[in-house]
C-alpha positions in Angstrom: -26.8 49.9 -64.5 -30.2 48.2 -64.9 -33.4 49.0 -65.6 -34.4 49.5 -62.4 -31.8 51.3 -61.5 -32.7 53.7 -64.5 -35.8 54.0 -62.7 -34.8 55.1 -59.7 -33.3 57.7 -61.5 -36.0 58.6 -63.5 -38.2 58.8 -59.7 -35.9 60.9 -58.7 -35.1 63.5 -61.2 -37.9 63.0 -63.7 -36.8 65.8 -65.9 -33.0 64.3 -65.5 -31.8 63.9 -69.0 -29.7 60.9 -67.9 -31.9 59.2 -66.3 -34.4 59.3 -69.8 -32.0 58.4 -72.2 -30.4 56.1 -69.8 -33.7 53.9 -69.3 -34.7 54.4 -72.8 -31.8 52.6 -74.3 -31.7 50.2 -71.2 -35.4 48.7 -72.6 -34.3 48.8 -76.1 -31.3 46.5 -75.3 -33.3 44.3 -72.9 -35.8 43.9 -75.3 -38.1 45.4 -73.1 -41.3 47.6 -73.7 -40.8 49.5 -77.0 -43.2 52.3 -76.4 -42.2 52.9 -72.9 -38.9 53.4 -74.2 -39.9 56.1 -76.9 -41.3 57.7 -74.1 -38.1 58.5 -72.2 -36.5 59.2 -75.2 -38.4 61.6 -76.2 -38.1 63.5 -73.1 -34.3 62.8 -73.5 -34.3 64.3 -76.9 -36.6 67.7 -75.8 -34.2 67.9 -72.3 -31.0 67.9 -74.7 -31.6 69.0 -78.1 -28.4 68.3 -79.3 -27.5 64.9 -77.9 -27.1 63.1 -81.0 -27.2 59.5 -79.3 -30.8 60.0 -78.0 -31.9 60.8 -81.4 -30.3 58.2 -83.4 -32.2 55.5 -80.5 -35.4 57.2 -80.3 -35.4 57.3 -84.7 -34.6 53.1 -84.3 -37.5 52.7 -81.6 -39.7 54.9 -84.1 -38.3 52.8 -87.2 -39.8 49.2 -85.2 -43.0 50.7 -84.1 -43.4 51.7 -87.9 -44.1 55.5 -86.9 -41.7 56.5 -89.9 -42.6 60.2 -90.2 -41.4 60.6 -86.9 -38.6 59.0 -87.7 -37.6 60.9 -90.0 -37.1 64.1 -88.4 -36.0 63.1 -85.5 -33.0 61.7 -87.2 -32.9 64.3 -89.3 -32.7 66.8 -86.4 -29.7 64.1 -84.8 -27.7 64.6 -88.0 -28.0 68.2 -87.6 -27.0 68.6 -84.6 -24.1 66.8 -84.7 -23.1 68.9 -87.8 -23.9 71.9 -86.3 -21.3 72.2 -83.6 -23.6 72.8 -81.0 -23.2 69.1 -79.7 -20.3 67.9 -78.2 -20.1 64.6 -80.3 -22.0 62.5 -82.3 -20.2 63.1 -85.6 -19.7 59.2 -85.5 -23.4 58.7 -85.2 -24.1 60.5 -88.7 -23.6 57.6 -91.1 -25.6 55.7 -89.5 -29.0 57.9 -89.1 -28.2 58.5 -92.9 -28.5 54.8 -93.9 -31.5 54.4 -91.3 -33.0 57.8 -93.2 -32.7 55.8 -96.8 -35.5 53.4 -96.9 -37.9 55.9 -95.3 -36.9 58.6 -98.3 
């Protein structure tokens, strides 16, 4: 899908958790608007709390607008819910929010 697409979506269901986390990542890959993109991500991450792919894009966004604190606990919070149980995946995800959480230690 595209980013308009994503938009329909997003028209049509605003608190949709797909349709967030879907255009979210859509702008990130398209090199589109950074801070529009945190902005459906966050909703993504507050619709599903334990989704553990919205958290590990929202912490990158974060990382590249330098907003580093945030960062930080939102991967943090990624990492545990995909240790947790409560999510149904995202285990895969964990190395990687733990090398992003390094530098920002």
């Amino acid at each position: 899908m595209d980013v308009a697409a994503f938009r329909k979506m997003v028209e049509k269901n605003p608190n949709g958790f797909l349709g967030r986390y879907g255009l979210g990542t859509k702008l990130i890959q398209e090199g589109g608007d950074l801070n529009e993109a945190v902005e459906h991500l966050r909703v993504a991450v507050q619709l599903d709390p334990v989704h553990v792919a919205s958290h590990l894009a929202l912490g990158q966004a974060l990382i590249v607008l330098g907003q580093t604190d945030e960062a930080k606990g939102v991967l943090q919070s990624g990492i545990d819910a995909a240790l947790s149980g409560r999510s149904s995946g995202g285990v895969d995800l964990v190395p990687e929010m733990k090398r992003l959480l390094q530098p920002l230690a």
